[in-house]
N, C-alpha and C positions, 0 to 999 in steps of 0.2 A: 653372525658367525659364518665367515666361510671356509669351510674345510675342504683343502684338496688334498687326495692322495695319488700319487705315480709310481708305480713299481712293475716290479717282475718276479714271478718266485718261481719254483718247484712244478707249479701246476702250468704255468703257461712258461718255461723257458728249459730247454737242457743246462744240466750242469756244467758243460763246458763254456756257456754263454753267462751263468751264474758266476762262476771263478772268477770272470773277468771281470766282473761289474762289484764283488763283493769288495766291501770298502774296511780301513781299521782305521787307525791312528792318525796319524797329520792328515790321511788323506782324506777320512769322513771330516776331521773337522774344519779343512780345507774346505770341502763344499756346504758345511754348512755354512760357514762367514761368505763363500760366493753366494748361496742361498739366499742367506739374508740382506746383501745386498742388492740383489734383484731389487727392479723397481715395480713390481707387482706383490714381491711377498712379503709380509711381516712378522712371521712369525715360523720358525722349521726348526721339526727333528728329524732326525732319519731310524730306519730302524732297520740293520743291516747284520743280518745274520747266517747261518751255513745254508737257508735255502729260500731270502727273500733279501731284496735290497729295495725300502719303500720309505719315497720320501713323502713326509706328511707337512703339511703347510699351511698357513692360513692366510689367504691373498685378499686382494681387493676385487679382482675382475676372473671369470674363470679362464677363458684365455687368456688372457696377459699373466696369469699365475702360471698356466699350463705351459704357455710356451717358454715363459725365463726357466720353471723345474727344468723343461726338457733339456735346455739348452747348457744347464750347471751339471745336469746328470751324465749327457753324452760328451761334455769336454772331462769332467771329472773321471770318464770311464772309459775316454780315446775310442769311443765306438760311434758310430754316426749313428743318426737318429731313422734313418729307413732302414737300417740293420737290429735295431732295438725294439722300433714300433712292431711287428707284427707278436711281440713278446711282451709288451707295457699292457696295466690296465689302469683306467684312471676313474678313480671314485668321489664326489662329491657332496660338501654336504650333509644330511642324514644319510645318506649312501657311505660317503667315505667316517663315519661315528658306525655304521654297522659295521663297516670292514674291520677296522680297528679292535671292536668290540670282539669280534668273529675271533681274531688274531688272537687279541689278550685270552680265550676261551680254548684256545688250541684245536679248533674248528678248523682252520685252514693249516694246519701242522702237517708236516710230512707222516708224523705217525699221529692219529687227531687224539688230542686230548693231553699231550707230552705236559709236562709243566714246567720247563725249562725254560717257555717262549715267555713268562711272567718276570722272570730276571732280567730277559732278555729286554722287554720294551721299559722296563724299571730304569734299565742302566743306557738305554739311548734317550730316556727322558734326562737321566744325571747329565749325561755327555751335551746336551743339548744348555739346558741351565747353565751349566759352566761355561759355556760358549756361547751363552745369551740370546738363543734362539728360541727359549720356550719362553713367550710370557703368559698373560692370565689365559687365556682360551685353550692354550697347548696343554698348558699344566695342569688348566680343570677337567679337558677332553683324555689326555692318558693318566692320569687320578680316577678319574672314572674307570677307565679302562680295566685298570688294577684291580679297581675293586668289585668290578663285574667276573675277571678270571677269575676271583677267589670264590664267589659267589656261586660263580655253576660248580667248583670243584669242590662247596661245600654242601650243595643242594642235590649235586647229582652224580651221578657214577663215573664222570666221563675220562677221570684221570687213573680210572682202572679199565675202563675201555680200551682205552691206549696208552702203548706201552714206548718210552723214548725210545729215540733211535738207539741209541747206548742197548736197551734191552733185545731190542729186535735184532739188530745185530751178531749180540752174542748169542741169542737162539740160533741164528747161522752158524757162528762157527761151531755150536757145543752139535748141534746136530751133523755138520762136516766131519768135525773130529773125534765123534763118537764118546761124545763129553770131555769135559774139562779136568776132569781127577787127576793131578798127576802131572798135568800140562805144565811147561816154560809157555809164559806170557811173558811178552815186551808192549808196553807202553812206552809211546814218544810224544811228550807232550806233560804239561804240567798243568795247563788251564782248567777252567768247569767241564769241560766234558770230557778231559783225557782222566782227569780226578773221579768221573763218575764212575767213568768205567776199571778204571784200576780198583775203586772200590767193590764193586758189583765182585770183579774178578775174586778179589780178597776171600770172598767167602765162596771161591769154588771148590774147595780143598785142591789149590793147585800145585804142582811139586815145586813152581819158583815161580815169584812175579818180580819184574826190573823193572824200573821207573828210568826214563833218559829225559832231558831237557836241557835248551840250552845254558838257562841259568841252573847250574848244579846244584847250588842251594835250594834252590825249590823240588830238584828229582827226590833230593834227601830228605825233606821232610814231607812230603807226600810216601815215599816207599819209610823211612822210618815209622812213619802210622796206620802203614798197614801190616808191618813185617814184610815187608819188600826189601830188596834192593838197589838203590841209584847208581846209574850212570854217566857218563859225562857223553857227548854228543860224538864223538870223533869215537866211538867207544860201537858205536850202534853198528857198524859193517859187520863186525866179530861176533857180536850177539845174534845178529840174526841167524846163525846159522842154527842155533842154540835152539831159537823161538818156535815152538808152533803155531802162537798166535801171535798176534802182533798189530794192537790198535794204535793208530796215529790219527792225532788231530792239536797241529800246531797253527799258529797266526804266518807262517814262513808266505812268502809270495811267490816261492819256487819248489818244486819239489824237492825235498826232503829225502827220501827212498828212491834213490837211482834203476834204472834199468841194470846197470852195471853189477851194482849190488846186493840189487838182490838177483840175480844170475848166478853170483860167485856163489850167497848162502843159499839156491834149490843144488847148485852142483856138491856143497858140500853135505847138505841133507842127505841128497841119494834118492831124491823120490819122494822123503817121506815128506805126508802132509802138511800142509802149511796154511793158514788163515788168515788174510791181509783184511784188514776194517779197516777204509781212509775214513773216517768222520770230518774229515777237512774239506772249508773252500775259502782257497782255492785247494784240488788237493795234493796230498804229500805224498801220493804213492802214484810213480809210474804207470800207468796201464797198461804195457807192455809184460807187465808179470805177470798178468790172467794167461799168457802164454805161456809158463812157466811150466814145468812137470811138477806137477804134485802141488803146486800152487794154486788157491783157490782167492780171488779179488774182490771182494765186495764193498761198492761206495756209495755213495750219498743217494745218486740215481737208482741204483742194482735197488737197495730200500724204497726208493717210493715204489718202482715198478714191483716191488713182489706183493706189497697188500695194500692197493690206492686206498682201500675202502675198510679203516682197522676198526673202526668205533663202531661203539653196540649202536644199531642202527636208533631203540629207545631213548638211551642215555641222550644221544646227537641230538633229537627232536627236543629232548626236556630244555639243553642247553640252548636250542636254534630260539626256543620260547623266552628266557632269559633275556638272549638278549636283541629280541622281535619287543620285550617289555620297557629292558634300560635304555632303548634306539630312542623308543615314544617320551620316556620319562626326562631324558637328554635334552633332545628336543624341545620342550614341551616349557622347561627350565631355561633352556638358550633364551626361547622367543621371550618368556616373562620377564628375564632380563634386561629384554632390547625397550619395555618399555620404563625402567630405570632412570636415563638419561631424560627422557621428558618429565617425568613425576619430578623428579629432583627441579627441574627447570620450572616446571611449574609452582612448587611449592618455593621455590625462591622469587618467583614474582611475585606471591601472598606477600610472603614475607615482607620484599617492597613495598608493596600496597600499605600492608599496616605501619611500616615505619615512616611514609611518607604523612599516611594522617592522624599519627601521633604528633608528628612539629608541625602538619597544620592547625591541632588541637590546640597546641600548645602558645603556637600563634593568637589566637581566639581564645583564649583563657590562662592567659599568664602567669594568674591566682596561684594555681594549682600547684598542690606542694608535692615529695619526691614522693610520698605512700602514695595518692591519690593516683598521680602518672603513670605510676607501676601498676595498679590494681586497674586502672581503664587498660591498657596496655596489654595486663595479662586475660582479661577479661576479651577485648577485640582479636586478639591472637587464639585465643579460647574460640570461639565463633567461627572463624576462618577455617581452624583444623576441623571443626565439627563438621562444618561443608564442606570441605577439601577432603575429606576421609573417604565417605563412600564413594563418590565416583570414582578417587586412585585405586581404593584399592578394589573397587569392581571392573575398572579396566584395566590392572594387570593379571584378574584372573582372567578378561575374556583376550588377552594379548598371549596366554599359554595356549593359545586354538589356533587350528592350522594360517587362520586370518587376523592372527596377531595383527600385522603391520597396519592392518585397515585401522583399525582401534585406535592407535598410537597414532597416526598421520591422524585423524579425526579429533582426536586431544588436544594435540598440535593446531589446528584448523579453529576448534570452539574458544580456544582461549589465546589465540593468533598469538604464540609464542613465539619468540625471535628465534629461526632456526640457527643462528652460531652461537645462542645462547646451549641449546641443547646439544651442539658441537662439542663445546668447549666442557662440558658435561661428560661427553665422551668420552674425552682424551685423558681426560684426570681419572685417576684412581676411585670409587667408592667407598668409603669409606665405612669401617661398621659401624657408626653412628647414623650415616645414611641410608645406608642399606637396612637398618632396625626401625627408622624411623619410616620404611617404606612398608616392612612386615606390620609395623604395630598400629596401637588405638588411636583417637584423638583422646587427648587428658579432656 
């Protein structure tokens, strides 16, 4: 199993270098089919979200994986690759299964512990499948993944430690604004995070919440379920002036919230306070309106830089243990796996063995009626698995040690098994008939 990961996120890049690189729709799945037609990689997802863009890959060679990533990511992102590198990290290996791990844990989270990032790598596993870039190693490495997030979130505190950006946020504006009682919120945006946060809002006792998006239909039944009201997008100039708050976070690749307009809504305010939340990348709100009178701008960055450090320092350690545990356990399963293809190959040459000197048998005693053939038959196959049993399955429990590979070449070596026999072992699927037949007893 080789796993490489390349990205950028929050911790190693600014957000205005993030926006660029952040990928959606034709265009992540654009690089994934270039991905996978790289001639180093076999297998990629991508996992591209408001404050990481990390693609994950299973290659053959690490450089030749490392340089076609690079090369799909910086034509994919029109940014050259010595203007990205001082911003990339690249993880391999049990290295890039801890990172991963780390991620599905909301350990590397802008706010750590968010649970948001668990949907998140769910649905670039789907995008990935549909587009046929996970197969068995992708799919059993973020399977895993999943189910390690769940694990520390059920085992330890860490998704009360930290709180989403959605909450953190609005702890900004409620504290700008001298709480939220009362307040016109504007929501722009209709997806998982503008929905969170319209919800969270719902129960501020606010005097009016307006939902906008560009498909109208969706503003309406996200503000119909909370007792909000929808607006249509060409609608949002007029409302701001209205708004005190006003969270946006849409999929647009241009800003959304003009300098223009929202200039017009602080002139028709008068001063009074205002609370812009971009939760978008790239984002939808001008920067230019932190200049604003009475206008207050907080985005993606302004949230990492106010509390790098949000999780109970406890909780973090309990979760770092987690998955310091499912890294070994990961691991440990890969290599037991890799010795599979030979056991399989092995026991298919028994198997030849006996049926060769069965028709030699058979040669040499003619006599011999159809019970009799079967019961020598089941009887020499009986024999074979008795001694074929322990040493398989004692050396794929010592191929789960860091020195797997010795074990397995050495299996290979005692019983000169034809290696494109264990090739072709490979490449084919396992079957659970084979794979049970590798757990189990001899009869």
């Amino acid at each position: 199993m080789n796993v490489l990961v390349i990205g950028l996120s929050h911790r190693t890049a600014p957000v205005r270098l993030l926006e660029r690189v952040a990928l959606t729709g034709d265009a992540l799945n654009k690089l994934l089919s270039d991905a996978l037609a790289s001639e180093h990689v076999a297998e990629v997802t991508v996992l591209s979200t408001c404050n990481r863009v990390e693609v994950y890959a299973v290659v053959d060679k690490f450089h030749g994986g490392l340089a076609d990533l690079s090369e799909v990511l910086c034509r994919h992102t029109a940014i050259g690759l010595e203007q990205l590198r001082p911003h990339l990290y690249v993880h391999y290996e049990d290295r890039a299964v801890q990172h991963l791990f780390s991620v599905a844990c909301g350990l590397d989270s802008m706010v750590v512990g968010e649970s948001q990032i668990l949907g998140q790598v769910r649905a670039a596993l789907a995008v990935a499948q549909d587009q046929g870039g996970a197969g068995r190693v992708l799919n059993e490495l973020v399977q895993r993944a999943l189910r390690v997030g769940k694990r520390a979130r059920t085992e330890t505190g860490i998704d009360r430690a930290g709180r989403s950006l959605v909450s953190v946020g609005l702890d900004r504006a409620r504290a700008e604004l001298d709480g939220l009682a009362g307040r016109t919120a504007l929501v722009v945006g209709a997806g998982s995070m503008s929905a969170l946060a319209a919800t969270v809002l719902a129960d501020q006792d606010l005097g009016e919440l307006v939902v906008a998006n560009r498909t109208y239909s969706r503003a309406q039944r996200l503000a119909a379920g909370l007792g909000g009201r929808a607006i249509r997008m060409e609608q949002v100039a007029a409302a701001l002036s209205d708004a005190d708050l006003v969270v946006s976070c849409t999929g647009a690749s241009e800003l959304v919230l003009d300098a223009a307009m929202l200039s017009a809504a602080a002139d028709a305010r008068g001063g009074r306070a205002q609370f812009l939340l971009d939760l978008a990348l790239p984002r939808d709100i001008d920067p230019a309106a932190a200049a604003l009178p009475g206008v207050t701008l907080v985005d993606l960055e302004a949230l990492a830089d106010a509390d790098p450090e949000n999780g109970v320092p406890a909780e973090v350690e309990a979760v770092r243990r987690i998955v310091a545990a499912e890294v070994a356990a990961f691991a440990a399963g890969q290599r037991a796996n890799q010795i599979a293809p030979t056991v399989v190959a092995l026991r298919t040459m028994a198997d030849d063995v006996v049926h060769a000197e069965m028709l030699r048998l058979e040669g040499k005693l003619p006599g011999l009626d159809a019970r009799e053939r079967a019961e020598i038959a089941k009887t020499v196959k009986r024999v074979v698995d008795k001694l074929m049993h322990g040493p398989t399955v004692r050396v794929k429990e010592l191929a789960s040690g860091p020195d797997g590979e010795t074990y397995t070449a050495a299996l290979r070596e005692l019983f000169n098994l034809d290696r494109t026999a264990v090739e072709a072992v490979m490449s084919a699927d396992l079957t659970d008939d084979v794979m049970g037949d590798l757990e189990g007893g001899a009869s």
